[in-house]
C-alpha positions, 0 to 999 in steps of 0.5 A, a space after each residue: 500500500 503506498 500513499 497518495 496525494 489524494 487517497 490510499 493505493 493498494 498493490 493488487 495483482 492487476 496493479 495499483 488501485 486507487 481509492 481516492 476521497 470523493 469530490 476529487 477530480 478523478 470521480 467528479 463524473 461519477 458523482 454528477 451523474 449519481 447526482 443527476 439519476 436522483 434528481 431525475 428519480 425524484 422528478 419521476 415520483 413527483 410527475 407520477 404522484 401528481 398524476 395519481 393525485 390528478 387520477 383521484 381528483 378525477 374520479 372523485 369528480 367522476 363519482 360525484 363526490 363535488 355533487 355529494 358535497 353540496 348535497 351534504 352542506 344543503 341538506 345538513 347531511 352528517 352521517 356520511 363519511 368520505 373516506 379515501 383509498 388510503 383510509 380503505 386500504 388501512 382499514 382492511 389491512 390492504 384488502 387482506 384475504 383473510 377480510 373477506 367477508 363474501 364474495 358475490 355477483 357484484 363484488 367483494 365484501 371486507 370487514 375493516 377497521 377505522 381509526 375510531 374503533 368501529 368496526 365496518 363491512 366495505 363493499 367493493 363493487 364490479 365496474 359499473 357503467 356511467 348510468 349507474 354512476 349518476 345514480 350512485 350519489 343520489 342512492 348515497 344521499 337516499 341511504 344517508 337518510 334511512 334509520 331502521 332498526 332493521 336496515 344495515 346502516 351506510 357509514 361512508 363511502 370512498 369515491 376517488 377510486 375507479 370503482 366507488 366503494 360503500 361502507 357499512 355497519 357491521 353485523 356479526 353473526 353471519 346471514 340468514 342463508 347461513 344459519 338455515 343453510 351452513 355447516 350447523 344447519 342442523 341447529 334447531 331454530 325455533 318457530 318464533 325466531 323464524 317468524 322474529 326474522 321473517 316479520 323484521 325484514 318484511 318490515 325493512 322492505 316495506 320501510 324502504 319502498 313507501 317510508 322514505 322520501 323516494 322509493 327504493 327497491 332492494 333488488 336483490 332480496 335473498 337470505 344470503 343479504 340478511 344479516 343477524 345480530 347477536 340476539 338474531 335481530 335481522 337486518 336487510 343488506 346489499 340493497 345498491 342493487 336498487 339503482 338497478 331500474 332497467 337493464 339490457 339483456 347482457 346485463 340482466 343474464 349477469 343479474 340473474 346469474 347471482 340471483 338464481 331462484 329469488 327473481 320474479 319471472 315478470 322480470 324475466 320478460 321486462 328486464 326490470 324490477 318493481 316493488 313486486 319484484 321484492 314481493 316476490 324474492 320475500 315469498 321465496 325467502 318465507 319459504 326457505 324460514 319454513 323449510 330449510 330447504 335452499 332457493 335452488 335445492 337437491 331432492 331425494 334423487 339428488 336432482 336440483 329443484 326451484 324452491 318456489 315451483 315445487 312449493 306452488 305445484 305442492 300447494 294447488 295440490 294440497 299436499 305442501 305441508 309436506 315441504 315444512 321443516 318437520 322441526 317446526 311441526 307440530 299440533 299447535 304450530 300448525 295453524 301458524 304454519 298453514 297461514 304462512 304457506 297462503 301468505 308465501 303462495 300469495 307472494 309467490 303469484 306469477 303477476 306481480 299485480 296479484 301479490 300484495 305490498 309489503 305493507 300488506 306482508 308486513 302487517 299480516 306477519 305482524 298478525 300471524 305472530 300474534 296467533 296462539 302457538 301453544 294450546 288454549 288453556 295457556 291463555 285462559 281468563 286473558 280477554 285481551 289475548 282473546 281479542 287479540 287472538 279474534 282480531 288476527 283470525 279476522 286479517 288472516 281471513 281476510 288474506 286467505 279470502 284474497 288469497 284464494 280469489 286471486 290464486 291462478 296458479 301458473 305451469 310454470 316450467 322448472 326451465 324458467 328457473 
């Protein structure tokens, strides 16, 4: 090793190498251009982070978020908030496989974490077209304004993103297609609890299609979007599907698809959804309360049958009762039982002008939960169990009458499922 002026030199078999300080003469290239690949590293990052930040303004414009803006000043609205993608992917521990809570037609479901604590499920939806996105602030202001007990609460949404995302409260125990249907479906439900859950969300819908300022129609009605709290409180979900008024027939094949015997054959030629529509995807929803039995089940033979068909055909015949859950048969329960299968029959008419509201369903499960369901001495010397018991014989008469005088049960073939 030998000195040198400007460093140290080493002896090495391919001669003398030189390590010289830096900012001398002989390095003085190399450094610039370290010093210029920098510089042009840094300009890069701050050309893409504006063009990211310009791509988030856009679709923060594209999504309505200016027009939610003044929506929410004019119309005071506070319950809403307005996350950003960062918020979401904090929140969902950058849409972790492991916070998926369902996987559907239209999208993924996470459950999340915001800053504050609160536990929420983050709804991320499909590509919608540019019709759908005109609606989506709207729907988002409509929503802001539900307060039901029995309605799954919008919390916020996330708007500068391609695709926006809407963020709900959470509801832990799971859906109702998982209790009647999962790997504990053999858990006992008593009856009460399936009239509790089947009255709480013909409640909901009827809440959503006449109580608020404009009508909204769920769209997607099935036991998989009622969620159940911790004491089996129902609470309809996933009504976004709302905004759907009319689709084309590629689209509505989608539709369907996800849907598969819930949807009301009238939509099957219209290609659009009315209250009816609900109507109808309740009816199918009674159905599976009353008979374990899925939208689309297996039967003996292990062949795949509609829910709904099976269940009119077995009806115009008088021998449905052989579809009930034989869990929830018994002496007392079977008035209750009969009363529900005209009620599901009546929703499940093939013209939607022959089935009743959801006021109407609504009001007559309200009836029918009041009915005697033990035997009579249990209320003996009770007048207003009495009264209560004539007032509901009285409406349930008044639906079977009604029933019966519209019921044109249709052939309907099992294809048309």
């Amino acid at each position: 090793m030998y000195p040198c002026r400007k460093g140290v030199c080493h002896n090495t078999p391919g001669g003398y190498l030189c390590k010289c300080k830096l900012g001398t003469r002989s390095d003085g290239t190399s450094v610039s251009s370290i010093a210029v690949m920098a510089l042009a590293c840094l300009l890069v990052m701050q050309i893409q982070r504006k063009r990211h930040k310009k791509d988030k303004d856009e679709y923060f414009k594209q999504n309505g978020g200016l027009k939610l803006y003044d929506e929410m000043r004019s119309r005071k609205v506070d319950t809403i908030q307005i996350l950003t993608e960062k918020d979401i992917k904090k929140a969902t521990d950058n849409y972790r496989e492991d916070r998926v809570l369902g996987v559907g037609g239209h999208g993924m479901v996470y459950r999340g974490t915001l800053d504050d604590h609160k536990e929420v499920a983050i709804k991320k939806s499909k590509v919608i077209n540019d019709e759908w996105r005109e609606e989506f602030v709207n729907e988002i202001i409509i929503l802001s304004q539900i307060n039901h007990r029995n309605i799954v609460r919008l919390m916020g949404c996330c708007l500068d993103v391609h695709v926006p995302m809407l963020v709900y409260e959470f509801v832990p125990n799971g859906t109702l297609s998982e209790l009647l249907h999962g790997a504990d479906c053999r858990s006992p439900i008593p009856l009460d609890i399936r009239l509790k859950i089947a009255a709480q969300s013909a409640e909901a819908l009827a809440y959503l299609h006449s109580s608020t300022s404009r009508t909204i129609l769920h769209g997607d009605f099935k036991s998989a979007n009622i969620l159940l709290d911790d004491q089996l409180n129902a609470k309809v979900a996933d009504f976004g599907a709302s905004a759907l008024k009319s689709m084309n027939e590629s689209e509505f094949i989608m539709f369907v698809q996800g849907t598969l015997g819930y949807l009301d054959p009238e939509s099957f030629i219209s290609h659009s959804l009315t209250d009816k529509s609900d109507v109808y995807s309740f009816g199918v929803v009674l159905l599976e309360l009353m008979t374990r039995k899925r939208a689309i089940y297996a039967n003996s033979i292990n062949e795949k049958k509609s829910l709904s068909y099976t269940f009119l055909l077995m009806f115009d015949q008088n021998t449905h009762r052989n579809m009930l859950d034989i869990e929830i048969i018994d002496q007392e329960s079977m008035v209750v039982l009969e009363k529900l299968s005209i009620l599901a029959a009546h929703c499940l008419q093939p013209r939607g002008d022959d089935r009743p509201t959801m006021r109407e369903v609504s009001e007559c499960l309200q009836i029918i939960r009041r009915l005697p369901m033990h035997p009579a001495s249990d209320h003996k010397g009770d007048s207003r169990a009495h009264d209560n018991i004539e007032e509901s014989s009285t409406m349930v008469v008044h639906f079977d009458e009604m029933m019966y005088k519209n019921m044109e049960t249709s052939k309907l073939t099992e294809e048309s499922y």
